[in-house]
C-alpha positions as CSV (number, residue, x, y, z in Angstrom):
1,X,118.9,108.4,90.4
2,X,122.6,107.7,92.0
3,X,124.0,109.6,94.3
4,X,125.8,113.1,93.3
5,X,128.5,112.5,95.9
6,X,129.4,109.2,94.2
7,X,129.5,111.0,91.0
8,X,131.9,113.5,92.1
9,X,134.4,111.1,94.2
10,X,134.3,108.7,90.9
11,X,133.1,109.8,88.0
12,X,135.0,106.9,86.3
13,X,132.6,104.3,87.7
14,X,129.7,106.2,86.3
15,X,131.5,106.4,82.5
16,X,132.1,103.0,83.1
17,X,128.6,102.3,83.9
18,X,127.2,104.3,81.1
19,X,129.8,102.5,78.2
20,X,128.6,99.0,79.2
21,X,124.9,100.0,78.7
22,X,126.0,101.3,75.4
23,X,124.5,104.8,76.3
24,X,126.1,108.2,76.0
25,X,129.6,108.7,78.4
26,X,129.2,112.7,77.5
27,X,126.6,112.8,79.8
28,X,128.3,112.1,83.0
29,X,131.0,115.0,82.1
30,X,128.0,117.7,81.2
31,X,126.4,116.6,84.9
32,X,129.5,116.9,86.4
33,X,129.7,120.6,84.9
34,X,126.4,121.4,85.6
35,X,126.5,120.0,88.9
36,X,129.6,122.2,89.8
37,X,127.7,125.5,88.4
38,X,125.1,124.6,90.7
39,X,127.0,124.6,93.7
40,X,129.3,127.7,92.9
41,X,126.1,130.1,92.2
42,X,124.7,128.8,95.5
43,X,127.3,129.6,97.4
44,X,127.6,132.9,96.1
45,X,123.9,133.2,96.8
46,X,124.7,132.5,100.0
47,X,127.5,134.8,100.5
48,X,125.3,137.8,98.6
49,X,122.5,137.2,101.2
50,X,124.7,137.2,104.0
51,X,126.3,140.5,103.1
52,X,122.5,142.1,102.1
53,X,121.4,140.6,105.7
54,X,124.4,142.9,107.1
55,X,123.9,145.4,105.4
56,X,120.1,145.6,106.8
57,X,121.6,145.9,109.8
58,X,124.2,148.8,109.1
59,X,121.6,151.2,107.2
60,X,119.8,152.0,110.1
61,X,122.3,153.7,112.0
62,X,123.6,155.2,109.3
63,X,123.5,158.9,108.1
64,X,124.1,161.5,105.5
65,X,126.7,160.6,102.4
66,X,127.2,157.0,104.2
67,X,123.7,155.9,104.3
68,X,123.7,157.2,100.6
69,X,126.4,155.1,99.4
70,X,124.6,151.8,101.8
71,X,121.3,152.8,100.2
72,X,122.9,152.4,96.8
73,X,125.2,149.1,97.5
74,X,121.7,147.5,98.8
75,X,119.6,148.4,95.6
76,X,123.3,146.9,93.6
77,X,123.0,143.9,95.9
78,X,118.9,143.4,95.5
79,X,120.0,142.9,92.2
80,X,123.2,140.8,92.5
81,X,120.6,138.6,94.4
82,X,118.1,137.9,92.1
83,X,121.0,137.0,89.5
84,X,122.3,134.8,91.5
85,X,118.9,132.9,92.6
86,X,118.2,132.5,89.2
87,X,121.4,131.0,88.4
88,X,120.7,128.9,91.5
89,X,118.0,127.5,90.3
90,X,118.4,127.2,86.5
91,X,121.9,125.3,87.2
92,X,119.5,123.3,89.9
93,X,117.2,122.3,86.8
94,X,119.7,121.4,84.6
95,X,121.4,119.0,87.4
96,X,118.3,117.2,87.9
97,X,117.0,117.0,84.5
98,X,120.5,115.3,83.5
99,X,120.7,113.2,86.5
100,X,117.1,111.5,85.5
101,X,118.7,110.7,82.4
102,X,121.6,108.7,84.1
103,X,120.9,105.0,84.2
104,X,121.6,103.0,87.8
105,X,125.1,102.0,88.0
106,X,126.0,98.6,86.7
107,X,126.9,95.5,89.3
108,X,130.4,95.2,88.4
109,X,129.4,91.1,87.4
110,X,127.2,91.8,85.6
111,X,127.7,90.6,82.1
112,X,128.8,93.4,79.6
113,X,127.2,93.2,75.9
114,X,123.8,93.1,74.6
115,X,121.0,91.2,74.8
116,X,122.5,87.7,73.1
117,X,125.3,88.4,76.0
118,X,123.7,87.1,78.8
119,X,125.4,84.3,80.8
120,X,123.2,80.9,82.1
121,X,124.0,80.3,85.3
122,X,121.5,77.1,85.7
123,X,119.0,74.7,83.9
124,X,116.3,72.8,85.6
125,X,113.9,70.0,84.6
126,X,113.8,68.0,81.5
127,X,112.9,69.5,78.2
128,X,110.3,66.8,76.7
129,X,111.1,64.8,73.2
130,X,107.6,64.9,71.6
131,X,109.7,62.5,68.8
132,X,110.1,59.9,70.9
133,X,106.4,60.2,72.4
134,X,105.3,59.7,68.6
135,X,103.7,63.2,68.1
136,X,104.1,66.9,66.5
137,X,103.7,69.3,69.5
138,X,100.7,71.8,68.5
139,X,101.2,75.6,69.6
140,X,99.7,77.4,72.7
141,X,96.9,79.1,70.1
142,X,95.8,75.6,68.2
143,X,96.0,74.4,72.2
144,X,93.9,77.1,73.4
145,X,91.1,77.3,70.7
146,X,90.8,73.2,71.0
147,X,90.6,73.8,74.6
148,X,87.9,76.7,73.9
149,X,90.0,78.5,76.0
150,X,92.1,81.6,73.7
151,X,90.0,83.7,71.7
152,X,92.9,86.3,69.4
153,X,90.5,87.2,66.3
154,X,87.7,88.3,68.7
155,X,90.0,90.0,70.7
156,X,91.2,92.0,67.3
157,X,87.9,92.7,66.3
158,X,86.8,94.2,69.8
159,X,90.2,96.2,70.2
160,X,92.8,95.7,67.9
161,X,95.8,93.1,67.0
162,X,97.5,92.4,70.3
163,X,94.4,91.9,72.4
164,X,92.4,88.3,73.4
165,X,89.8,86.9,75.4
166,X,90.5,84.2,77.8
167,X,87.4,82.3,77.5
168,X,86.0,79.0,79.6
169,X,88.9,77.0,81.2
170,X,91.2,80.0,79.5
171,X,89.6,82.5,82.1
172,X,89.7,79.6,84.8
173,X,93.5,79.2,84.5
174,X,94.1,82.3,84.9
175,X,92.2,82.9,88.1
176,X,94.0,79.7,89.2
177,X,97.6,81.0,88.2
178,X,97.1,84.1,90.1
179,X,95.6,82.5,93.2
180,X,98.1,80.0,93.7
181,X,101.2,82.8,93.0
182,X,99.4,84.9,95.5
183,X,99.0,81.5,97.9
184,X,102.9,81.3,97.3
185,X,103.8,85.0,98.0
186,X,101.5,85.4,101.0
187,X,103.4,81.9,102.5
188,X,106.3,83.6,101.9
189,X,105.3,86.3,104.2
190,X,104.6,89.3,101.1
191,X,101.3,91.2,101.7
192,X,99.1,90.8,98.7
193,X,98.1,93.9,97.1
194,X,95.5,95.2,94.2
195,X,97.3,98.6,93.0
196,X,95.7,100.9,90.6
197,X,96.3,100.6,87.1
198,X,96.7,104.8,86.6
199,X,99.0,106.3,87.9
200,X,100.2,110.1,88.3
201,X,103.5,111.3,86.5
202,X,105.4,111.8,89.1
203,X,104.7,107.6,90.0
204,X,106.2,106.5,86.5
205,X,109.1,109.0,86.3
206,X,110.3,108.1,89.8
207,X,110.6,104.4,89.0
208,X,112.2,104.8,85.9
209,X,109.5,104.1,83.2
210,X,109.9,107.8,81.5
211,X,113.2,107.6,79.9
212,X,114.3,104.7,77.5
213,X,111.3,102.6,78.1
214,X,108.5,106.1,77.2
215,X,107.6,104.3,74.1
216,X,106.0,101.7,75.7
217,X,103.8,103.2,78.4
218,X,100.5,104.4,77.1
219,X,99.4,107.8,78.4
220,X,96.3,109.8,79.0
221,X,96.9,113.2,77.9
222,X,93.7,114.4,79.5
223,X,94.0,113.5,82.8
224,X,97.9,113.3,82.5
225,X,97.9,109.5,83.9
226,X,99.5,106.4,82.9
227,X,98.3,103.1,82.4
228,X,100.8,100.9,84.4
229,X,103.0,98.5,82.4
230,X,103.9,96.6,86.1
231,X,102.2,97.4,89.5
232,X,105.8,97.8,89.8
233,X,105.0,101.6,89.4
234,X,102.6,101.7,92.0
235,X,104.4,99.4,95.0
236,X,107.5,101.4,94.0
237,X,105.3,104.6,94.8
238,X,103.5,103.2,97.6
239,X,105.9,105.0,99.9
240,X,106.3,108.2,97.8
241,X,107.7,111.1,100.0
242,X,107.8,108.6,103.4
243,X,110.3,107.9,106.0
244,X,109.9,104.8,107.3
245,X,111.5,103.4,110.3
246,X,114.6,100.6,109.8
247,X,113.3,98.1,112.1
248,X,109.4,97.5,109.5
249,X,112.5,96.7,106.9
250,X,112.0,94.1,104.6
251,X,108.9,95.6,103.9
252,X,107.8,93.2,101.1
253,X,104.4,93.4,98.9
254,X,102.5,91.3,95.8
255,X,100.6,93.4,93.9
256,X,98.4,91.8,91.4
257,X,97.5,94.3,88.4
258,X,96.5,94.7,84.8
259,X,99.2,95.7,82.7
260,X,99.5,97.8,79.7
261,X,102.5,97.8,77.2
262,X,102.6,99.5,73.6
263,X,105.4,97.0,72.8
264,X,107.2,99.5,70.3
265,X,109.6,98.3,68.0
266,X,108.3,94.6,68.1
267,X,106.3,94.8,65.1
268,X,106.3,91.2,63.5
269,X,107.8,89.7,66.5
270,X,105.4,87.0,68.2
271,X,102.5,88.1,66.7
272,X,100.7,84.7,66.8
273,X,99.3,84.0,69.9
274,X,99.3,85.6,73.3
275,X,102.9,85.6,74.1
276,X,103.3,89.5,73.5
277,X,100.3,91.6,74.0
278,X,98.8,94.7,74.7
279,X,97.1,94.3,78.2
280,X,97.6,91.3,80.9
281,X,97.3,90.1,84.4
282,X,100.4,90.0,86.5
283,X,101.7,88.9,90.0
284,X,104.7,90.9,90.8
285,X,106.8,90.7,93.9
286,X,108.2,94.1,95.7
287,X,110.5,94.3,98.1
288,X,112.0,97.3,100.3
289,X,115.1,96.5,102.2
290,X,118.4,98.0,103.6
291,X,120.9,99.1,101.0
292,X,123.3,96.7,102.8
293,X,120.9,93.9,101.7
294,X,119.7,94.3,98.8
295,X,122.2,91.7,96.9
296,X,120.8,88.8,99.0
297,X,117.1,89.9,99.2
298,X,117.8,89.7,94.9
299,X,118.9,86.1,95.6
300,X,115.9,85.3,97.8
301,X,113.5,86.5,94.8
302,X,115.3,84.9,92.4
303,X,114.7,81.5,94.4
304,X,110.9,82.2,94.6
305,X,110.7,82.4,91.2
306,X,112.4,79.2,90.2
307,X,110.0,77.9,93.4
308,X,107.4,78.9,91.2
309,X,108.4,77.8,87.7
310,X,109.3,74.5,89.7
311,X,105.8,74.0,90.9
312,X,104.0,74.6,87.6
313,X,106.9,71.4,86.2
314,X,108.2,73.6,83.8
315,X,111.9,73.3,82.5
316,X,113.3,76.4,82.2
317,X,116.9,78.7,82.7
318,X,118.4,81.3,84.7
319,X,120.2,84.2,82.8
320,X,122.2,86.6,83.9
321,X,121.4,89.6,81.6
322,X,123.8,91.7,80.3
323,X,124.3,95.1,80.7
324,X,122.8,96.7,77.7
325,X,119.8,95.0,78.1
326,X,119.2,96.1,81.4
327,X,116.4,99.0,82.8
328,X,117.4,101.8,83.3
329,X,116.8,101.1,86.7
330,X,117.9,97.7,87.7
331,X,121.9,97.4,88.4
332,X,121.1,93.4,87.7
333,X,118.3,91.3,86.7
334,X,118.3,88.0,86.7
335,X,115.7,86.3,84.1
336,X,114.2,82.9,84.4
337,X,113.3,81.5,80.5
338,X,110.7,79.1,79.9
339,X,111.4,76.0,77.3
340,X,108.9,76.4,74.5
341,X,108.4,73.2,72.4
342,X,107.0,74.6,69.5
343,X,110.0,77.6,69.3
344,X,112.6,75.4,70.9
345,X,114.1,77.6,72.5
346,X,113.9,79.6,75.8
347,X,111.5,82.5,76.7
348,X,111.1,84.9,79.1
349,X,108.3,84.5,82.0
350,X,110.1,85.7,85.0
351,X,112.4,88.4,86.0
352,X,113.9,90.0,89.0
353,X,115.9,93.6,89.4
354,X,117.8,94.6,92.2
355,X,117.4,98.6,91.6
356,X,119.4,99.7,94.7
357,X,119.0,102.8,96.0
358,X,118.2,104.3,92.7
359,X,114.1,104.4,92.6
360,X,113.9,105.5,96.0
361,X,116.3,108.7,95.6
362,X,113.7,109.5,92.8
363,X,111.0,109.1,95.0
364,X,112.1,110.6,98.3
365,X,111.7,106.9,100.0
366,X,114.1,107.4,103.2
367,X,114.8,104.8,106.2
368,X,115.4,106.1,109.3
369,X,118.3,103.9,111.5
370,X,118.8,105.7,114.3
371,X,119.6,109.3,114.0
372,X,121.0,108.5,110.4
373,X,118.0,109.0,107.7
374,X,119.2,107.6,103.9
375,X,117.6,106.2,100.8
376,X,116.6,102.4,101.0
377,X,116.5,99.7,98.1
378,X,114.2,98.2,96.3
379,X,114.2,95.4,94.1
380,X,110.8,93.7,92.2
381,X,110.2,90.2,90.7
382,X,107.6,89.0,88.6
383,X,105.9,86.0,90.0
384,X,103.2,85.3,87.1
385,X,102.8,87.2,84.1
386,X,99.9,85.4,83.3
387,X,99.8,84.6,79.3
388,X,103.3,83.9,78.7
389,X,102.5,81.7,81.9
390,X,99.6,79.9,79.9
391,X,101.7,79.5,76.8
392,X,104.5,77.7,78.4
393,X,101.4,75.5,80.5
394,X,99.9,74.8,77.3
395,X,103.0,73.7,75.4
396,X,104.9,72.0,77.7
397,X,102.3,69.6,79.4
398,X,99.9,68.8,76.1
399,X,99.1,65.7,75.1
400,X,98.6,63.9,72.0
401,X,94.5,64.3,72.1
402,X,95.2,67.9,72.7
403,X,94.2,67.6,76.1
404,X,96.9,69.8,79.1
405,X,97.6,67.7,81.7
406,X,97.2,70.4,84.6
407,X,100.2,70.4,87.3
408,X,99.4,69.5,90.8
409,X,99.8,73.1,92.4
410,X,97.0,74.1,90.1
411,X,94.7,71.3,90.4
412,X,93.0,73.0,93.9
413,X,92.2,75.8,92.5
414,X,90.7,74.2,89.5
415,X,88.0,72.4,91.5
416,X,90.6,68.9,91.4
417,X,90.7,68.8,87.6
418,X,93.4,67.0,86.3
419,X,93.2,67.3,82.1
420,X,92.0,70.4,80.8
421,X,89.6,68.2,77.8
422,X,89.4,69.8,74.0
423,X,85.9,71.0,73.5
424,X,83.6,69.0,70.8
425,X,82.8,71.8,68.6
């Protein structure tokens, strides 16, 4: 959530905030009024209390008609009291439930549109011209059932459209991707983590995953948990209700996870294949840093993610998305887009948010510098979300046999192989 003060001193910045990511400007003026109801009826809670505290003391040494007419102002002001508490605290509810509604406040660069308004800000490697090599690029799912490595209409018979098995040197690739991105991260000084995939309430709301993006999440009405779409959830909650001390900052953690999405709303979209899909492996990069630093710790993920996409010889794009396509909880993102042949165009497999200070208001994370205690930031980056990961691997480095040439950073943890081979059937 953003800081009420900020609100106050410039509610302009928060309208403008709200108009470029297209969502409702009325909001920030009913918090504003709500916010003000809530701190008139506390103070005159306070002043109420104060006068039934001196009051206490008066009807003591009182007597006769006097103590009468105390008696009677006390039973008046027992009631004033409760009035006022419960305006307290109803105005208190209705502050809090509109400030979780209130999206992070935009980076003033950040581009202003929707989601065809992003702005590249860099290409790297070469996007290959299967023309010239004399042959028709196949697809990641012909690749991967020629490979024996993608199973999608066993995967629907066992649990539904959306769902697959990796299967032989499918499985294998996997392991390999998320080994060498946890190789990567760990080099880079982030302690790798395994983070549960349910998490409480309290987890998802506080990172932002209950408002715009609640059609996606899958929940367990039950046991009132949620299955993770990002161990985003649980690194952000890691530190839930902690203080911890300035001089541990960066505090920086991989957490590898299943990951759950309904994806809502994208019916017919990529529904060949394993580029969307209900449940996958992930490698995503957390970081916890000063507020003051959170701009260039964004840069420094940003740059282990093109590290990454550079060592798997992909050619791909930075984005700088716009504002109406940004998380409620992310002030930036930055997106790195993966060229695939058969689409010819640029998809997503990376992407990093700088989220300020607003996660770790919601979850009471505080830094103590000094005698001064304040929220920190945090910002996350994916590293490897492993099928989209597969797709591009697939695609991009095939061969005219239908064999994958497999990129050097892989190759150790492949036991050396160099060609992932199609299987005689």
């Amino acid at each position: 959530m953003i800081d009420l003060r900020l609100l106050r001193e410039d509610p302009d910045r928060v309208r403008a905030s709200q108009r470029a990511r297209g969502e409702d400007v009325a909001l920030v003026d009913a918090l504003l009024s709500a916010d003000e109801r809530r701190r008139s009826s506390g103070v005159r809670f306070d002043e109420l209390r104060a006068e039934q505290k001196q009051l206490g003391k008066l009807i003591p040494k009182a007597t006769g008609d006097e103590k009468a007419e105390l008696l009677k102002r006390a039973s008046q002001l027992a009631a004033d009291v409760k009035a006022a508490d419960a305006e307290r605290d109803a105005a208190d509810a209705e502050t809090q439930e509109l400030l979780l509604q209130l999206g992070n406040l935009v980076h003033p660069d950040v581009p202003v549109g929707g989601e065809e308004d992003f702005v590249t800000l860099e290409t790297h490697g070469t996007i290959r011209d299967f023309g010239a090599e004399g042959f028709e690029p196949k697809d990641h799912l012909e690749l991967g059932q020629l490979l024996a490595a993608i199973d999608v209409e066993r995967g629907a018979k066992v649990s539904g459209s959306r769902f697959y098995f990796l299967t032989g040197v499918g499985a294998l690739l996997e392991l390999a991707l998320v080994n060498a991105a946890l190789a990567q991260a760990t080099a880079a000084g982030f302690t790798p983590m395994l983070t549960p995939a349910l998490v409480r309430p309290q987890s998802m709301a506080g990172t932002g995953f209950l408002g715009q993006a609640a059609q996606d999440v899958y929940h367990l009405d039950k046991d009132d948990l949620y299955l993770v779409g990002t161990s985003e959830v649980p690194l952000a909650a890691y530190h839930m209700d902690e203080i911890l001390d300035a001089d541990k900052l960066p505090l920086r953690y991989a957490g590898f996870s299943p990951c759950f999405r309904r994806e809502a709303g994208s019916h017919g979209k990529d529904t060949r294949g394993i580029f969307r899909v209900h449940q996958f492996d992930k490698v995503e990069m957390f970081s916890y840093v000063a507020p003051e630093d959170s701009q260039a710790e964004h840069q420094r993920l940003l740059e282990w993610e093109k590290q990454w996409l550079a060592s798997l010889e992909l050619p791909f794009r930075v984005i700088d998305v716009a504002s109406g396509d940004l998380g409620a909880s992310a002030a930036r993102k930055f997106d790195c887009e993966a060229w695939i042949p058969t689409q010819g165009k640029y998809r997503e497999l990376t992407s990093t948010s700088d989220c300020t200070e607003f996660q770790s208001r919601r979850l009471s994370i505080r830094v103590r510098d000094g005698k001064q205690v304040k929220p920190l930031a945090t910002l996350n980056g994916t590293l490897c979300a492993v099928p989209r990961t597969i797709v591009a691997i697939l695609e991009n480095h095939q061969q005219a046999d239908g064999s994958v040439r497999v990129p050097e950073v892989l190759r150790p943890y492949l036991g050396g192989r160099e060609v992932l081979e199609p299987v005689a059937k």
